[in-house]
N, CA and C atoms as a LAMMPS dump frame, in Angstrom:
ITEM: TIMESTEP
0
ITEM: NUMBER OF ATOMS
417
ITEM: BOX BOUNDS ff ff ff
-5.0000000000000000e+02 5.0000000000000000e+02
-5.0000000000000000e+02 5.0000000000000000e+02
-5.0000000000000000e+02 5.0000000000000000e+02
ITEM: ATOMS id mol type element x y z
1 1 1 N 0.841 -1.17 0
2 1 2 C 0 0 0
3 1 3 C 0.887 1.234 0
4 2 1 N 0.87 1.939 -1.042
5 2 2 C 1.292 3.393 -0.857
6 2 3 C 0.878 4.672 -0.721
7 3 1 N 1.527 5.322 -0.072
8 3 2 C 1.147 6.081 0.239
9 3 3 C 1.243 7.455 -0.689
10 4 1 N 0.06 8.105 -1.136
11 4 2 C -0.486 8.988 -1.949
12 4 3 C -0.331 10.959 -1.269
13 5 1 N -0.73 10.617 -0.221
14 5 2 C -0.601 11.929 0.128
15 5 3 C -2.133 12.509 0.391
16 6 1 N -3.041 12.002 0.014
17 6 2 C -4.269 11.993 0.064
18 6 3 C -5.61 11.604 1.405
19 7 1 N -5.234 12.014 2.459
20 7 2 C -6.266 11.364 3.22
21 7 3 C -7.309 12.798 3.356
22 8 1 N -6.991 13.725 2.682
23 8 2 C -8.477 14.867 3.342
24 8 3 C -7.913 15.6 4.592
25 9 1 N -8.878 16.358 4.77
26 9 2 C -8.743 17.196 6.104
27 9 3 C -9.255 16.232 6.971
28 10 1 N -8.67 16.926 8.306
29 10 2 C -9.249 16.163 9.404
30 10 3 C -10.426 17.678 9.816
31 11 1 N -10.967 16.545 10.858
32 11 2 C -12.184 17.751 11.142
33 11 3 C -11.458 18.34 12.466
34 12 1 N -12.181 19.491 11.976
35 12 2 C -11.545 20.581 13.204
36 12 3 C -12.481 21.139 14.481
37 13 1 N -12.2 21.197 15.396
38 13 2 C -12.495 22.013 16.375
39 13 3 C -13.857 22.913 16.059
40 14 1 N -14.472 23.178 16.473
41 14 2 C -16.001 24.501 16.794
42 14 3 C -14.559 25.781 17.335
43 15 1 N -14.387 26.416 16.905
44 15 2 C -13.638 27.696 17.675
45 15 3 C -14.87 28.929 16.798
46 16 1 N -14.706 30.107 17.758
47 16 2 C -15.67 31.807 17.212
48 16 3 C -15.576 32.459 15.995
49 17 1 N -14.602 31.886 14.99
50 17 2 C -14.392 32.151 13.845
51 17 3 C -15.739 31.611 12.797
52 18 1 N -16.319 30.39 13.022
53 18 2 C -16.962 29.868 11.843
54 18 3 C -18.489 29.584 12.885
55 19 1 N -18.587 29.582 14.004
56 19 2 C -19.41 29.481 14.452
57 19 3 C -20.001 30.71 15.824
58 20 1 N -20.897 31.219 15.621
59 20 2 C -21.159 32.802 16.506
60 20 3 C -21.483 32.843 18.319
61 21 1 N -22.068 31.375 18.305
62 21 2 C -22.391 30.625 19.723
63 21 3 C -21.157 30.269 20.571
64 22 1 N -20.239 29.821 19.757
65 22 2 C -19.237 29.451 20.214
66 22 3 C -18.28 30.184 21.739
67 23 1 N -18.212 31.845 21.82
68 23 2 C -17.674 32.263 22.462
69 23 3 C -18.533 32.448 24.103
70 24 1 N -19.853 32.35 23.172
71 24 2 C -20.966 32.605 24.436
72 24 3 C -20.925 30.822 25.145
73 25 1 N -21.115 29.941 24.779
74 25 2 C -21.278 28.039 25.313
75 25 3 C -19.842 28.647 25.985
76 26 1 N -18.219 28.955 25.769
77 26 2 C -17.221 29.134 26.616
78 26 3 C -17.33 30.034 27.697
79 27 1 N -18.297 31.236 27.559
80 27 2 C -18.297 32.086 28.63
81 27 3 C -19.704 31.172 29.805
82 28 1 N -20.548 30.783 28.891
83 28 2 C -21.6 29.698 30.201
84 28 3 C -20.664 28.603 30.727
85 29 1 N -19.503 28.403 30.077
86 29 2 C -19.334 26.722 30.963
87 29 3 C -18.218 27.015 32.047
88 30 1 N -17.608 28.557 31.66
89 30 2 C -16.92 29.091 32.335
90 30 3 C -17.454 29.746 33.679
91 31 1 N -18.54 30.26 33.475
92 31 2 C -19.353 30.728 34.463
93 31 3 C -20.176 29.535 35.615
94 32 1 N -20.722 28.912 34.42
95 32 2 C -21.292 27.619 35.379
96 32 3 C -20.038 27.129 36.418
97 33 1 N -19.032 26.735 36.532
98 33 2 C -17.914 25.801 36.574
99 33 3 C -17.334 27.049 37.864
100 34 1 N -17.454 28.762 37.836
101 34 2 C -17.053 29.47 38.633
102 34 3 C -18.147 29.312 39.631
103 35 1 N -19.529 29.416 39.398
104 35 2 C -20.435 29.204 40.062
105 35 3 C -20.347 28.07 40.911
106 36 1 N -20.258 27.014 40.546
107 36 2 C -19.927 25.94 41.691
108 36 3 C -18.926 25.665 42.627
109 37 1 N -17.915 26.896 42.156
110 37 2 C -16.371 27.13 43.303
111 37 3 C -17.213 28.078 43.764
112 38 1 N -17.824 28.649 44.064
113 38 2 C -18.666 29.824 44.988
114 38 3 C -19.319 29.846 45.852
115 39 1 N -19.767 28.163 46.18
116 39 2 C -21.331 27.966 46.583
117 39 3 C -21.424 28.512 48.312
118 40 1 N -19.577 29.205 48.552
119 40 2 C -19.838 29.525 50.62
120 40 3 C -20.547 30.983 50.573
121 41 1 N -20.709 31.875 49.226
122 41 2 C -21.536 33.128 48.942
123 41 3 C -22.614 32.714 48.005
124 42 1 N -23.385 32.661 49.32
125 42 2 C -24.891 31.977 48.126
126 42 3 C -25.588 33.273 46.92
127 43 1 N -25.445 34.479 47.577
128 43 2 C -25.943 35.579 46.769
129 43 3 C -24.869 35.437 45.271
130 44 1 N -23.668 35.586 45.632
131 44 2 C -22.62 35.628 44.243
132 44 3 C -23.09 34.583 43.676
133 45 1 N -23.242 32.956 43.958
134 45 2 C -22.876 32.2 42.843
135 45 3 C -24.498 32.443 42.4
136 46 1 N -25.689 32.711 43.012
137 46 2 C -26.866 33.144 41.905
138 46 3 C -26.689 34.185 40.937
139 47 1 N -25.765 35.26 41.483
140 47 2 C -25.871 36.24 40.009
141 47 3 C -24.908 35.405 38.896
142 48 1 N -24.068 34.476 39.96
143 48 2 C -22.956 34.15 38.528
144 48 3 C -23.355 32.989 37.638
145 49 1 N -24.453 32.587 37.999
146 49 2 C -25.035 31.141 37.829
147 49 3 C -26.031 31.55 36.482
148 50 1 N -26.565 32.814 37.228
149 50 2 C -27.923 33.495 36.093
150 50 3 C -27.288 33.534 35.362
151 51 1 N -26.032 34.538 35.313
152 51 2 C -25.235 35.189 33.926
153 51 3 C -24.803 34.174 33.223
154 52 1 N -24.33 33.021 33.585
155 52 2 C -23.824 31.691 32.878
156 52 3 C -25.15 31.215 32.603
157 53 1 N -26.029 30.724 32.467
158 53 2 C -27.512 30.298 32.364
159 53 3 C -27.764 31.259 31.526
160 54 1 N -27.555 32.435 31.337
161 54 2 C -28.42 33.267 30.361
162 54 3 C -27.001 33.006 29.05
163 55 1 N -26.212 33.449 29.679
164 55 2 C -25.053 33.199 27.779
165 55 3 C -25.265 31.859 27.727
166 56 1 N -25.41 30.371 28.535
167 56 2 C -25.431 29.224 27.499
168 56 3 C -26.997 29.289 26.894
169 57 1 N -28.203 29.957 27.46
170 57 2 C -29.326 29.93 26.257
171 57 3 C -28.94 30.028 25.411
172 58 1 N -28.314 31.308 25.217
173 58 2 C -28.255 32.42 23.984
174 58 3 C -27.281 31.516 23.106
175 59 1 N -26.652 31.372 24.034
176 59 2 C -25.528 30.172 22.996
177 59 3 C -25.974 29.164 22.26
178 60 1 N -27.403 28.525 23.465
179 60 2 C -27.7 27.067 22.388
180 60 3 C -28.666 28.008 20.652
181 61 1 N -28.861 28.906 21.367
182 61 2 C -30.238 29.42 20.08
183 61 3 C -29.261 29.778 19.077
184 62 1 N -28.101 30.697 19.303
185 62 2 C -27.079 30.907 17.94
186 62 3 C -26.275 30.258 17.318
187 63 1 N -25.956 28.781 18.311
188 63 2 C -24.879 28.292 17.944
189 63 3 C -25.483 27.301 16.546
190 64 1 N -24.234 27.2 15.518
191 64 2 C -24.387 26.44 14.514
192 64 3 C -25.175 24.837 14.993
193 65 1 N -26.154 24.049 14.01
194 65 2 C -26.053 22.5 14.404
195 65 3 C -24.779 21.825 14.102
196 66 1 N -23.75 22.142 13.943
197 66 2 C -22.532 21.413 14.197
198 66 3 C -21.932 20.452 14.473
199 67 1 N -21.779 18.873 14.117
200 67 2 C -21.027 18.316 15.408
201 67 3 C -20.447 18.372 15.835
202 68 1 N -20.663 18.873 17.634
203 68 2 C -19.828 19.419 18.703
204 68 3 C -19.542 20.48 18.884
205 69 1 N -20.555 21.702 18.328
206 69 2 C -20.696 22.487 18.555
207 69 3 C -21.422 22.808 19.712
208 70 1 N -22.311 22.151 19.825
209 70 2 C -23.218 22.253 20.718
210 70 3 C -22.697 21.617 22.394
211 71 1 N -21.827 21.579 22.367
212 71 2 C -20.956 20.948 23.439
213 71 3 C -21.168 21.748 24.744
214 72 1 N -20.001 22.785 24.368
215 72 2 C -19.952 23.989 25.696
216 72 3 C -21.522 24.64 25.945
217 73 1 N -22.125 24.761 24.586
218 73 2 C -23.741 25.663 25.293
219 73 3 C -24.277 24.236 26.14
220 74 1 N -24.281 23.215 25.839
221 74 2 C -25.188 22.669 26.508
222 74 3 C -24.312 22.244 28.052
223 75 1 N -23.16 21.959 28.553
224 75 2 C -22.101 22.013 29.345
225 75 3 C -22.57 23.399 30.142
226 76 1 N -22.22 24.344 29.662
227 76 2 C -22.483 25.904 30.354
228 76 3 C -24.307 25.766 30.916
229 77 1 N -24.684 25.867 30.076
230 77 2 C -26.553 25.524 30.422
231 77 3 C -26.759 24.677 31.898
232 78 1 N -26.453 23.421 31.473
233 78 2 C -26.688 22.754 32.354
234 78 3 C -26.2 23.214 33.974
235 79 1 N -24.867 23.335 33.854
236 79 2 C -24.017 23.028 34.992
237 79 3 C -24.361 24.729 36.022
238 80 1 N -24.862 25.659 34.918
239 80 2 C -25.374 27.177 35.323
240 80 3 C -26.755 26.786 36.046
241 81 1 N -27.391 26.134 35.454
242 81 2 C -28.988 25.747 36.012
243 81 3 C -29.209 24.922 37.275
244 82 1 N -27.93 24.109 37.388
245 82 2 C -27.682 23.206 38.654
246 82 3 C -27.617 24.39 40.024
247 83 1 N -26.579 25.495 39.323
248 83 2 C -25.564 26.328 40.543
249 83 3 C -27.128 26.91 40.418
250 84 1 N -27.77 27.492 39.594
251 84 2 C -29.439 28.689 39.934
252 84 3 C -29.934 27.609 40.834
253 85 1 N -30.174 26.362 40.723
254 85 2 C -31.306 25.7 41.613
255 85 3 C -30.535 25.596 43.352
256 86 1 N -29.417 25.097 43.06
257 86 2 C -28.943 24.815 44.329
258 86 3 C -28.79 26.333 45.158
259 87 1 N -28.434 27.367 44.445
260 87 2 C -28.036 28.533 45.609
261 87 3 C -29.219 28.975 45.561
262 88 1 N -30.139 28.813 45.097
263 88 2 C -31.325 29.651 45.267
264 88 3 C -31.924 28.797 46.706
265 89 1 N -32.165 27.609 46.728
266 89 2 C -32.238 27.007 48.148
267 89 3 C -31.56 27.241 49.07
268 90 1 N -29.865 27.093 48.754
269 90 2 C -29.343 27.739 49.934
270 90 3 C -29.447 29.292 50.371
271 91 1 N -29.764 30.188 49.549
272 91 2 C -30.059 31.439 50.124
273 91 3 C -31.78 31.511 50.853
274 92 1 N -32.81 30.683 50.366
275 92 2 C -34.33 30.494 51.369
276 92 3 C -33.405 29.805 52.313
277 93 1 N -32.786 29.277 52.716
278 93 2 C -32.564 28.102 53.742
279 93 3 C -31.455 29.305 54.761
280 94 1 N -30.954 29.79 54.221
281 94 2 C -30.052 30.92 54.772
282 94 3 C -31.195 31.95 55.308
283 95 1 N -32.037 33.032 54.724
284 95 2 C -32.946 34.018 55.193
285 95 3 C -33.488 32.716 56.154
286 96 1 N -34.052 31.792 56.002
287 96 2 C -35.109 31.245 57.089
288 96 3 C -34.181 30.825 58.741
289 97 1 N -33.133 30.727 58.559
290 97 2 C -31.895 30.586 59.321
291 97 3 C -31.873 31.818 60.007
292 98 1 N -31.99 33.043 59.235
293 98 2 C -31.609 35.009 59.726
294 98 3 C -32.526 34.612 60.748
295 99 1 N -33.978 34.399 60.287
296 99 2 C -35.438 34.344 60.857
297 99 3 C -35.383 33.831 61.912
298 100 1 N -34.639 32.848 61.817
299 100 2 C -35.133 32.051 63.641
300 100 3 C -34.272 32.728 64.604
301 101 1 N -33.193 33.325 63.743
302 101 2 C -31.885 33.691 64.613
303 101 3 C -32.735 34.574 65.172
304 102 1 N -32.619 35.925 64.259
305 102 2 C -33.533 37.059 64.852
306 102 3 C -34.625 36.488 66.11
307 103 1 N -35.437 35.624 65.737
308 103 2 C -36.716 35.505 67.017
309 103 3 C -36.175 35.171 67.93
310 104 1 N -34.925 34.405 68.196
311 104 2 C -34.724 33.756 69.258
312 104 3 C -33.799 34.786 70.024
313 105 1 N -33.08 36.027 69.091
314 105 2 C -32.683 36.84 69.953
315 105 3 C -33.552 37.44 70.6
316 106 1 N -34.984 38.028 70.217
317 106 2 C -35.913 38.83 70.206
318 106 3 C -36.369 38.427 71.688
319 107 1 N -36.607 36.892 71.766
320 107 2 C -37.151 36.383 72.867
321 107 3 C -35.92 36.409 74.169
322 108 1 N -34.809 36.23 73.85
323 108 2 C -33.492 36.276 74.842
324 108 3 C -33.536 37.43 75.367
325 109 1 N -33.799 38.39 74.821
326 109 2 C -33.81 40.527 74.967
327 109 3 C -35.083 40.306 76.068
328 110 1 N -36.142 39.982 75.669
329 110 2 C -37.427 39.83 76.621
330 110 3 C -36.753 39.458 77.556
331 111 1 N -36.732 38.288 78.227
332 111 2 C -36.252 37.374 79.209
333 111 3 C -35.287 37.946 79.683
334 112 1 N -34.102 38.723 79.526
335 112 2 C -33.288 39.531 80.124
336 112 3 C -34.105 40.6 80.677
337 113 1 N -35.316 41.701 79.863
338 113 2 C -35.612 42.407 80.538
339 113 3 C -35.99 42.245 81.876
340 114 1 N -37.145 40.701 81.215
341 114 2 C -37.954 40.335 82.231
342 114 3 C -36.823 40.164 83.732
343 115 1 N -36.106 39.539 83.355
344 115 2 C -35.043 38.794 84.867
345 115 3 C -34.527 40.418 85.215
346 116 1 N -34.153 41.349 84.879
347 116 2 C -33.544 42.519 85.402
348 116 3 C -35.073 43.046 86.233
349 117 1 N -36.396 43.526 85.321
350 117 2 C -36.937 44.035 86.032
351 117 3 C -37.309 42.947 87.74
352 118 1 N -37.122 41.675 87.079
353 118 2 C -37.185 40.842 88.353
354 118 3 C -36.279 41.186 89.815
355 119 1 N -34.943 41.297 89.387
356 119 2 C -33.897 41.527 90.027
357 119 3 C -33.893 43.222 90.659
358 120 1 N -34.731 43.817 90.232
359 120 2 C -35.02 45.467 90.839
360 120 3 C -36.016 45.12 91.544
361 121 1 N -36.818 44.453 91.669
362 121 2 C -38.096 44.351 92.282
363 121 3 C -37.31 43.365 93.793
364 122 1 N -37.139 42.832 93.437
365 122 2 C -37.048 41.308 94.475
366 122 3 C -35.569 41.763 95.51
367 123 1 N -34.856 42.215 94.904
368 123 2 C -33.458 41.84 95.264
369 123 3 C -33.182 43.747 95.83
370 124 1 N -34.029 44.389 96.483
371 124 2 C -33.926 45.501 96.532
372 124 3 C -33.334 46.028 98.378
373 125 1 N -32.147 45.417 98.783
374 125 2 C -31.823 44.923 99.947
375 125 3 C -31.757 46.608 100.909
376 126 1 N -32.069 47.66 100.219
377 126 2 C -32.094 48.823 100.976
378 126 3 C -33.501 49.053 101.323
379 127 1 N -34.984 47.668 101.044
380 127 2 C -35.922 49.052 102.086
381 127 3 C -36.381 47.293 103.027
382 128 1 N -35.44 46.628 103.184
383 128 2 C -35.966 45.352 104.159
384 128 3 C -35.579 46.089 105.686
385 129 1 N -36.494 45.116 106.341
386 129 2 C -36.42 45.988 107.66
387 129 3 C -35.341 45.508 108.365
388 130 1 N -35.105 45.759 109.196
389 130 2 C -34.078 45.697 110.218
390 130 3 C -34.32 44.137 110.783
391 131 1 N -33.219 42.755 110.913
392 131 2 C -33.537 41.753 111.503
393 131 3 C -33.317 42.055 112.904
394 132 1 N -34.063 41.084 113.606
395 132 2 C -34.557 40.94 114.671
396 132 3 C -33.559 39.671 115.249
397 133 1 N -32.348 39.979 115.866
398 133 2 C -31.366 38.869 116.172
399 133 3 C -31.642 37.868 117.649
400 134 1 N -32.929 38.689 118.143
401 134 2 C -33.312 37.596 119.002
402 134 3 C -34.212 36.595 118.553
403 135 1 N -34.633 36.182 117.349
404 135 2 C -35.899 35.977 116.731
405 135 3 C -34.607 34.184 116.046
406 136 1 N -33.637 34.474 115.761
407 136 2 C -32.79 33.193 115.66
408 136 3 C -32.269 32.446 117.334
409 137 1 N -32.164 33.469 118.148
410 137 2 C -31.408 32.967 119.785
411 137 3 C -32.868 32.27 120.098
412 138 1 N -33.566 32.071 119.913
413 138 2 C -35.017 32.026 120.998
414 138 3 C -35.719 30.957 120.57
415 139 1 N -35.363 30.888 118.988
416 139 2 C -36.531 29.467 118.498
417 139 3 C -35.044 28.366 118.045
């Protein structure tokens, strides 16, 4: 068998030159992928999760049908929609967390008042009367 010189191109890569989706599927899978190193600031990784979730849409709607084009939009999409669902729970689960905190200080503040005004009332050792030291010698 000899060799001719002839085998064709090989197929190439999806890169932003021939396809318009392309740069947006890299900025969602990039974003998705930052979003899930984020998850100890639940507020950040939702804005960063949206913004990755919104460029891999946009990505799947522009990008060429390609094979393997469709790679990074659907990669970015997904992995952005995971980080929106999960921090969006952890931030309700966080405010409902503020919530109990707050009441239970709310009720601790009471209960201090309450025990101080207790402690002015009860414990007021300047109007008790004078003891009576034969009143222990006698019984």
């Amino acid at each position: 068998m000899e060799y001719n010189g002839n085998y064709g191109t090989p197929p190439s890569a999806p890169n932003s030159s021939n396809n318009p989706g392309f740069t947006l599927g890299l900025v969602s899978t990039i974003l998705g992928i930052l979003s899930l190193c984020t998850f100890c600031v639940p507020w950040l990784t939702l804005i960063i999760a949206i913004a990755g979730l919104t460029c891999g849409i946009i990505s799947w709607k522009t990008t060429k049908k390609a094979p393997g084009a469709m790679t990074l939009p659907i990669i970015g999409t997904v992995v952005s929609g995971v980080a929106v669902a999960v921090s969006t729970v952890l931030v309700v689960l966080f405010h409902l967390a503020l919530q109990e905190i707050s009441k239970q200080y709310e009720e601790f503040e009471n209960m201090q008042d309450s025990l101080s005004r207790w402690d002015s009332q009860f414990n007021n050792y300047d109007n008790l009367p004078e003891a009576d030291s034969t009143f222990f010698i006698d019984n």
